[in-house]
C-alpha positions in Angstrom: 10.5 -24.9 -6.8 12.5 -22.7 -5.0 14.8 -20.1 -6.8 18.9 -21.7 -5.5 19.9 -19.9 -2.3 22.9 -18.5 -4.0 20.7 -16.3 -5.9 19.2 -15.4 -2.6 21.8 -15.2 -0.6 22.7 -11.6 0.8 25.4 -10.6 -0.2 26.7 -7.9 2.1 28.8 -9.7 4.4 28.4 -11.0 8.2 28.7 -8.1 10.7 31.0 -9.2 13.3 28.6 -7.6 16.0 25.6 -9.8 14.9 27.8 -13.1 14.5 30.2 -12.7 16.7 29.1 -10.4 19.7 27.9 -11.5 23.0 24.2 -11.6 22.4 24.7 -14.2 19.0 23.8 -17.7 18.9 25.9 -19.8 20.4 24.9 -22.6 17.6 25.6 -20.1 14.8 28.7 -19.4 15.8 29.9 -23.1 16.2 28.5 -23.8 13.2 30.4 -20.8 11.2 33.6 -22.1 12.5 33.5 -25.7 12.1 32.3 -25.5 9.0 33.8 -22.7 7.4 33.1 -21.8 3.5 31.8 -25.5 3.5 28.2 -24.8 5.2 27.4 -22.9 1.9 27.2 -26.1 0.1 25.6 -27.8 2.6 22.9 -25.1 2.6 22.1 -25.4 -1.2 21.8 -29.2 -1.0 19.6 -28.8 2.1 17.6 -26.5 0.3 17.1 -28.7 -2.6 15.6 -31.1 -0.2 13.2 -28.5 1.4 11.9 -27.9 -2.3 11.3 -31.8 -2.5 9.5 -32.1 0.8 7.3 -29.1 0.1 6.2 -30.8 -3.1 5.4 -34.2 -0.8 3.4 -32.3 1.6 6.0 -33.0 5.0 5.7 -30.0 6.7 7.1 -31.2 10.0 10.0 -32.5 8.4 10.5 -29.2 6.8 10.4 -27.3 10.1 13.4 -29.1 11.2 15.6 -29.0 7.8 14.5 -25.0 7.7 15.8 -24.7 11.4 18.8 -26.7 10.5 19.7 -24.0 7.2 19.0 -20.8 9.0 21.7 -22.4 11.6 24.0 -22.4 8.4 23.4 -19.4 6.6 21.5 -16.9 8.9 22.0 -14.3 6.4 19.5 -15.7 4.2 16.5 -14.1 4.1 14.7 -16.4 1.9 14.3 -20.0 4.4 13.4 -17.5 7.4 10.8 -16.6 5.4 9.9 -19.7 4.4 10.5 -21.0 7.7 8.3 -18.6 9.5 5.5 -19.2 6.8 5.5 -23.2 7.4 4.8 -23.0 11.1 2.3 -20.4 10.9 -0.2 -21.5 7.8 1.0 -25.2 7.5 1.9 -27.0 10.8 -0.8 -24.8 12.8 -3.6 -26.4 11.2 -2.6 -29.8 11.9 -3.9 -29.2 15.0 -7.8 -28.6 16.3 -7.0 -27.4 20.2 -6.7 -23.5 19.5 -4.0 -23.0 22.1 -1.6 -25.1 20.3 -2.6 -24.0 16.9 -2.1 -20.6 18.6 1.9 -22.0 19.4 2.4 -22.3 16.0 1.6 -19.5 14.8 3.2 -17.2 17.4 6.5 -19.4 16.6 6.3 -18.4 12.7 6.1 -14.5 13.7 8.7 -14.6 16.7 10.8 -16.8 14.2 11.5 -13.9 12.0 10.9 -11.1 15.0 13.7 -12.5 17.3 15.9 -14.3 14.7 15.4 -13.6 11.2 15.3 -9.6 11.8 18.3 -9.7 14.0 20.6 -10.9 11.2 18.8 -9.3 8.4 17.4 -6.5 10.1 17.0 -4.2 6.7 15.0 -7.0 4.8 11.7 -5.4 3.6 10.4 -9.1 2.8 11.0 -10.4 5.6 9.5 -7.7 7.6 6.3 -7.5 5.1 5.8 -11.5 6.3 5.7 -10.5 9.7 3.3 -7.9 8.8 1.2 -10.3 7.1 1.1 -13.1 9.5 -0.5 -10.0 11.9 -2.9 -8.7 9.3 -3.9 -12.1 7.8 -3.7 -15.2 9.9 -4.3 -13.7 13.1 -6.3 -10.5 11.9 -8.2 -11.8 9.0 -11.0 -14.7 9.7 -9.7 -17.4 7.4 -8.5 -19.5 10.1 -11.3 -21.0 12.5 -9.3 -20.3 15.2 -8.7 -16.8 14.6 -10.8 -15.3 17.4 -8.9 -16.9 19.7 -5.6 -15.7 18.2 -6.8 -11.9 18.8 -8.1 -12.1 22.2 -5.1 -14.2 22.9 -2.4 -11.1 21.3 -4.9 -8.5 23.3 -4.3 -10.1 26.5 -0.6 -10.3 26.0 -0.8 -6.9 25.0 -3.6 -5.7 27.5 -0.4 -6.8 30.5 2.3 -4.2 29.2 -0.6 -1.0 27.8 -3.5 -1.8 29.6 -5.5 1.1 28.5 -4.4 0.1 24.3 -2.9 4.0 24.0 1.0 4.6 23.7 0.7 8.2 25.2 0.2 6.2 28.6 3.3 4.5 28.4 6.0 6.0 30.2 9.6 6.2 27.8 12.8 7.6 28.9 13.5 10.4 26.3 16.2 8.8 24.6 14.8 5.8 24.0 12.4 7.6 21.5 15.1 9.1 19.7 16.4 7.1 16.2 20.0 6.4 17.8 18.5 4.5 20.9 20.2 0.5 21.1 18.5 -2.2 18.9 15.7 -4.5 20.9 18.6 -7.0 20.2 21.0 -5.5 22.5 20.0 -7.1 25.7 22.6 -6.7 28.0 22.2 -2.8 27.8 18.0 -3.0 28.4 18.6 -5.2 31.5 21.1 -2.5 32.6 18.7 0.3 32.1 16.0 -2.1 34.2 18.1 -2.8 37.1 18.7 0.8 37.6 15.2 1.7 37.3 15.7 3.7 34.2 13.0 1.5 32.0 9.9 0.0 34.0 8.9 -3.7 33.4 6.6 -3.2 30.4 8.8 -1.2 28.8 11.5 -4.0 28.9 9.4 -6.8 27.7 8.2 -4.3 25.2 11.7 -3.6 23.5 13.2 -6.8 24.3 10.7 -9.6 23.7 8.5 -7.6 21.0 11.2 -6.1 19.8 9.7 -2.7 19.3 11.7 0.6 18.7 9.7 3.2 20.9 10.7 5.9 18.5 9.1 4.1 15.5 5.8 2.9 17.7 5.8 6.7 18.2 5.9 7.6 14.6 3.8 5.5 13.6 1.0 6.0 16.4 1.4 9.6 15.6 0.9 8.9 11.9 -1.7 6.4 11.8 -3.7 6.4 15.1 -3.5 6.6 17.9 -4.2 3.3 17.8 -5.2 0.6 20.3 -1.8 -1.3 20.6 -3.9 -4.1 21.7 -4.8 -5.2 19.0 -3.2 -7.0 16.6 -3.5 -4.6 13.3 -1.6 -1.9 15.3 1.5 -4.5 14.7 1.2 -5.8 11.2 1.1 -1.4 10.5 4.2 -1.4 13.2 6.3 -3.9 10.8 5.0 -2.9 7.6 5.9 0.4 8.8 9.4 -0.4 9.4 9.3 -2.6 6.3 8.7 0.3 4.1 11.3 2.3 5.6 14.0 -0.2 4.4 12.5 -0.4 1.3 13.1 3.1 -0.1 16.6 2.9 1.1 17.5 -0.1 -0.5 15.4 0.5 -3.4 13.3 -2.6 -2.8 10.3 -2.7 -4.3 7.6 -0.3 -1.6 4.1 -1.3 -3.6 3.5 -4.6 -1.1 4.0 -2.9 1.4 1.9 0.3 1.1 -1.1 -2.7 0.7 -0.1 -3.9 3.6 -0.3 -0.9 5.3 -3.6 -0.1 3.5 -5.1 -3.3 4.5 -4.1 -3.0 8.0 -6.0 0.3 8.2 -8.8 -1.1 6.8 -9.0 -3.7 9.7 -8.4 -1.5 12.1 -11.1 0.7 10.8 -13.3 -2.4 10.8 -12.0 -4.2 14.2 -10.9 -1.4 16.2 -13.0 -1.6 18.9 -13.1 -4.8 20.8 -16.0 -6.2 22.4 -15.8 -8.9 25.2 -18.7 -11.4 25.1 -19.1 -12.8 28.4 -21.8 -15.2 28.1 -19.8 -17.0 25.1 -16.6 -16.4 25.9 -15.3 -14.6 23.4 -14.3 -11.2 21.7 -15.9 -9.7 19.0 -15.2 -6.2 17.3 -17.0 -3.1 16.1 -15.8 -0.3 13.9 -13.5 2.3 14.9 -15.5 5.6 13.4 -12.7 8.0 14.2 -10.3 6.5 12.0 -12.2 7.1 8.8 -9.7 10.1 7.8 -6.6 8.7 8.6 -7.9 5.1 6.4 -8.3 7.2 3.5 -5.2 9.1 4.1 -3.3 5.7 4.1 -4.5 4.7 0.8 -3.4 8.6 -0.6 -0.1 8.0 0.5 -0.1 4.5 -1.6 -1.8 6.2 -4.4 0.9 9.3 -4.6 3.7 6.4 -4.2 2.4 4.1 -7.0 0.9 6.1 -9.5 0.5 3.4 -11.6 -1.2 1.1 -10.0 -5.0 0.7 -10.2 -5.7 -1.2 -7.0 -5.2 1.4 -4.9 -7.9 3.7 -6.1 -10.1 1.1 -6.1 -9.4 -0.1 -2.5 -10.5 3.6 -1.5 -13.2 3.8 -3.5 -14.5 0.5 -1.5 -13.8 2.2 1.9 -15.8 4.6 1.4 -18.5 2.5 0.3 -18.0 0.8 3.4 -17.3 3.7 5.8 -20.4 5.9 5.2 -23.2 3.8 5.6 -21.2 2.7 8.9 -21.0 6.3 9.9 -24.8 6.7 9.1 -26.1 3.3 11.1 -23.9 4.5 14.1 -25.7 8.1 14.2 -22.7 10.2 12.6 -24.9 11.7 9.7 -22.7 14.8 9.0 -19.5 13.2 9.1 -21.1 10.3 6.4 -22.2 13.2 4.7 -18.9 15.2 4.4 -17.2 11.9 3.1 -19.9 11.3 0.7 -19.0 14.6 -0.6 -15.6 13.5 -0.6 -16.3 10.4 -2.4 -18.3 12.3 -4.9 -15.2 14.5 -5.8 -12.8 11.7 -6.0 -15.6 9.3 -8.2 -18.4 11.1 -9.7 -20.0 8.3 -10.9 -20.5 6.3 -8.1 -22.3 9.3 -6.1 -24.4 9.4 -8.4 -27.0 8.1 -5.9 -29.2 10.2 -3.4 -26.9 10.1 0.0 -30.5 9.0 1.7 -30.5 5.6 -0.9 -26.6 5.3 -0.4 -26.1 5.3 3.0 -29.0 2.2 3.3 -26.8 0.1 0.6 -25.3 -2.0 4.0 -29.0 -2.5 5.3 -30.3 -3.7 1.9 -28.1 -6.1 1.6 -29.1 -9.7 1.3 -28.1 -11.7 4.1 -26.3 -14.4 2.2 -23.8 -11.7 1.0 -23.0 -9.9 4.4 -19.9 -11.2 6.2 -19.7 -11.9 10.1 -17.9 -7.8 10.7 -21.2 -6.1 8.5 -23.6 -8.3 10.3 -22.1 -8.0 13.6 -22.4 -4.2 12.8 -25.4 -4.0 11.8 -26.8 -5.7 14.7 -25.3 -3.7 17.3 -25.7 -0.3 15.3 -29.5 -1.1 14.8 -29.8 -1.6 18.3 -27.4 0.8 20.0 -29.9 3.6 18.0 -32.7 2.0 19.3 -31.5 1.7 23.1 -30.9 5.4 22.6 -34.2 6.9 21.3 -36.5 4.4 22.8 -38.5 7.0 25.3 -38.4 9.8 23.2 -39.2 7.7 19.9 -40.5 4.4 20.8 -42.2 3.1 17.2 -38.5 4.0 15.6 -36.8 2.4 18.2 -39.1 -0.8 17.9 -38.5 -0.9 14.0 -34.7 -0.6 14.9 -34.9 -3.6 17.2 -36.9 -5.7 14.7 -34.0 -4.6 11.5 -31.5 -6.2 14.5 -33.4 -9.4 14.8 -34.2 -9.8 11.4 -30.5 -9.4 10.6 -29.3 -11.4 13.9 -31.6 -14.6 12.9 -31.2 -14.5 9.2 -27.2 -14.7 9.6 -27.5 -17.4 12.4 -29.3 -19.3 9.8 -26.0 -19.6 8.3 -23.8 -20.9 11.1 -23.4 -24.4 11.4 -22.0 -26.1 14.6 -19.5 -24.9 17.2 -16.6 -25.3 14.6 -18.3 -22.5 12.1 -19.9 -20.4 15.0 -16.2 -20.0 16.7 -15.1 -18.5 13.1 -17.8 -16.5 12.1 -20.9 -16.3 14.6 -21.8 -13.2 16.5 -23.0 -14.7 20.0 -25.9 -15.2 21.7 -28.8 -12.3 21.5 -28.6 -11.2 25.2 -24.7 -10.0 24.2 -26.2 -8.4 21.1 -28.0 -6.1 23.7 -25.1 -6.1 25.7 -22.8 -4.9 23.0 -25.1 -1.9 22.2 -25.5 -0.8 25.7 -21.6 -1.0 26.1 -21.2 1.0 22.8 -23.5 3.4 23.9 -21.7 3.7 27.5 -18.4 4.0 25.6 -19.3 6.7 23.7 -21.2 8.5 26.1 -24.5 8.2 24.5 -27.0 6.4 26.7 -30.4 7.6 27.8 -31.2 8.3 31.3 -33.6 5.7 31.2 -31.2 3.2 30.6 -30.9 0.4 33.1 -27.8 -1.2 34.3 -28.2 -4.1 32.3 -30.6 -4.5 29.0 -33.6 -6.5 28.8 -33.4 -9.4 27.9 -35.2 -9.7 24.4 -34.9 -13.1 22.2 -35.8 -13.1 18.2 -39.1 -14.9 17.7 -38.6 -18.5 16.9 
């Protein structure tokens, strides 16, 4: 049941520039003054209703009555969230066709980007939901759509910074200062675009992401840089800004430092992307060079919250997850200098010979691994074994074999289209293809390398 909007309601007035000015809603304001003090009472008994319908299950229903309160009291922060929530985890999954689940979802975030932040735009909950609709339905793989959601958001993404990196985006100065206009203020971007002071991208940028350039700089410069393709770059973006609010309005900061945490985590794990094109799809490998700044996330949540437990433990399981990674993927001294790291910071759990820890992900039964470990695996496995082939052919061929092992044992696992859309990791001639991209990406191939891999299929 949900708590009675008066209790909710915020309480600090209706700025006459957000209500009244000439970028508001037309329907806002018609509704403010035909209904006066009286669309408080309508509110509550419309939110009565929403509580009942939730209960029943009408989630289309609700979508309408949510619309229909936020009209009425846009200075509530508590049905935009609610509102944004529906569409994105409820109504989406109502439907099978990915593009129009995809609809749904991106109406929940823009509900509370382009309409809930514009009238409550110091709400830390409301920007820790945006956050989390980023990081968890479109970055996490709980939905089985959720692989189409990301290369969807990188496309989208890939039009205004094709390359991912902000330092390639061109911003006029003052726009990266903290007094530059709110993303709201429309009239004054289209200005600056007519006169050729902001280029296209940038414009679309501000005013239909409605990103601050100054904060995307901060918080590239604090947490990346990052590939703004990809959608964990946001959900740190809004949790970001979310956090800021918090500590001046004394909200509480601890969901939103694990938001922030988590975010890093999947970018760590899904920070480079990997286009499939046989199956038509993207899949991701980890970003290696983020390992410091993951870790430095989770000391900043630590020093903040002192208290709480999780956050200790949250490092202590990156860093069970980042060495062996940094091993597999030929970084030996940098696993090394984190194991060290890790030793300092948890005695106990070091305890083990580096050589036996950094094989923990290898060993691993294949029932317990998850699609991002085995996809990693795979791909690290081989990459090594594209690499040292001429100069070490029997490693390279007990490399290959770990990879097919690995790649057939999980596909055991995936069954049908539905499953392999959520969780598989493509066909084996991409496998190959991923490692020799990896390898070309990092600079790392042999001279022997052909364009192409061979072609080389697990035994049946």
């Amino acid at each position: 049941m949900h708590k009675p909007m008066q209790s909710l309601r915020w309480a600090g007035g209706e700025p006459d520039e957000v209500m009244w000015g000439e970028d508001a809603d037309p329907t806002v304001k018609l509704v403010t003054v035909m209904l006066g003090p009286f669309r408080g009472v309508i509110a509550d008994v419309l939110w009565i209703r929403v509580s009942r319908l939730q209960d029943e299950g009408k989630y289309f229903e609700l979508v309408q009555l949510a619309d229909l309160i936020t009209k009425l009291e846009p200075r509530f922060p508590e049905v935009w969230d609610y509102h944004a929530w529906n569409m994105a985890y409820n109504v989406s999954v109502y439907f099978d066709d990915p593009e129009e689940r995809w609809r749904w979802v991106q109406n929940g975030a823009n509900l509370i980007k382009d309409e809930g932040l514009k009238y409550n735009p110091t709400n830390a909950k409301l920007h820790d939901r945006l956050s989390w609709i980023y990081q968890h339905k479109i970055g996490m793989n709980s939905d089985n759509a959720h692989y189409y959601y990301k290369q969807q958001w990188f496309e989208e993404m890939e039009a205004l910074i094709p390359s991912g990196k902000l330092g390639d985006v061109v911003f006029p100065p003052a726009l990266l200062e903290k007094g530059a206009p709110s993303p709201y203020k429309l009239g004054e971007y289209e200005k600056m675009l007519e006169e050729g002071t902001i280029s296209t991208n940038v414009f679309k940028l501000i005013t239909d992401y409605k990103m601050r350039p100054y904060v995307l700089k901060k918080v590239d410069e604090k947490y990346g840089p990052l590939d703004w393709r990809l959608v964990t770059a946001h959900s740190l973006y809004w949790a970001s800004m979310g956090l800021e609010y918090s500590k001046k309005m004394d909200h509480d900061t601890e969901q939103l430092y694990r938001r922030i945490s988590q975010s890093m985590m999947q970018q760590f794990q899904r920070g480079s992307a990997i286009p499939l094109p046989e199956s038509k799809v993207m899949r991701f490998l980890p970003e290696l060079d983020m390992v410091g700044d993951v870790i430095q996330s989770y000391n900043d949540a630590i020093e903040a919250n002192p208290d709480q437990g999780t956050f200790p433990a949250g490092r202590k399981n990156f860093f069970r997850i980042a060495i062996p990674l940094l091993y597999l993927f030929d970084r030996e001294d940098e696993a090394r200098k984190y194991y060290d790291m890790m030793g300092q910071m948890y005695p106990s759990d070091t305890r083990a010979p580096f050589e036996d820890f950094v094989k923990r992900l290898g060993e691993k039964p294949i029932g317990s691994i998850n699609n991002v470990e085995a996809f990693s695996l795979v791909v690290g496995n081989l990459s090594r074994a594209q690499r040292i082939r001429t100069t070490n052919p029997v490693e390279a061929a007990q490399l290959q074999a770990t990879a097919q092992q690995v790649f057939k044992g999980y596909g055991t696992r995936i069954r049908g289209e539905v499953m392999f859309k959520r969780i598989g990791l493509g066909t084996w001639d991409e496998m190959l293809y991923a490692a020799d991209l990896y390898n070309r990406a990092t600079q790392r191939p042999t001279p022997l390398l052909p364009p192409r891999p061979t072609p080389l299929r697990p035994p049946e």
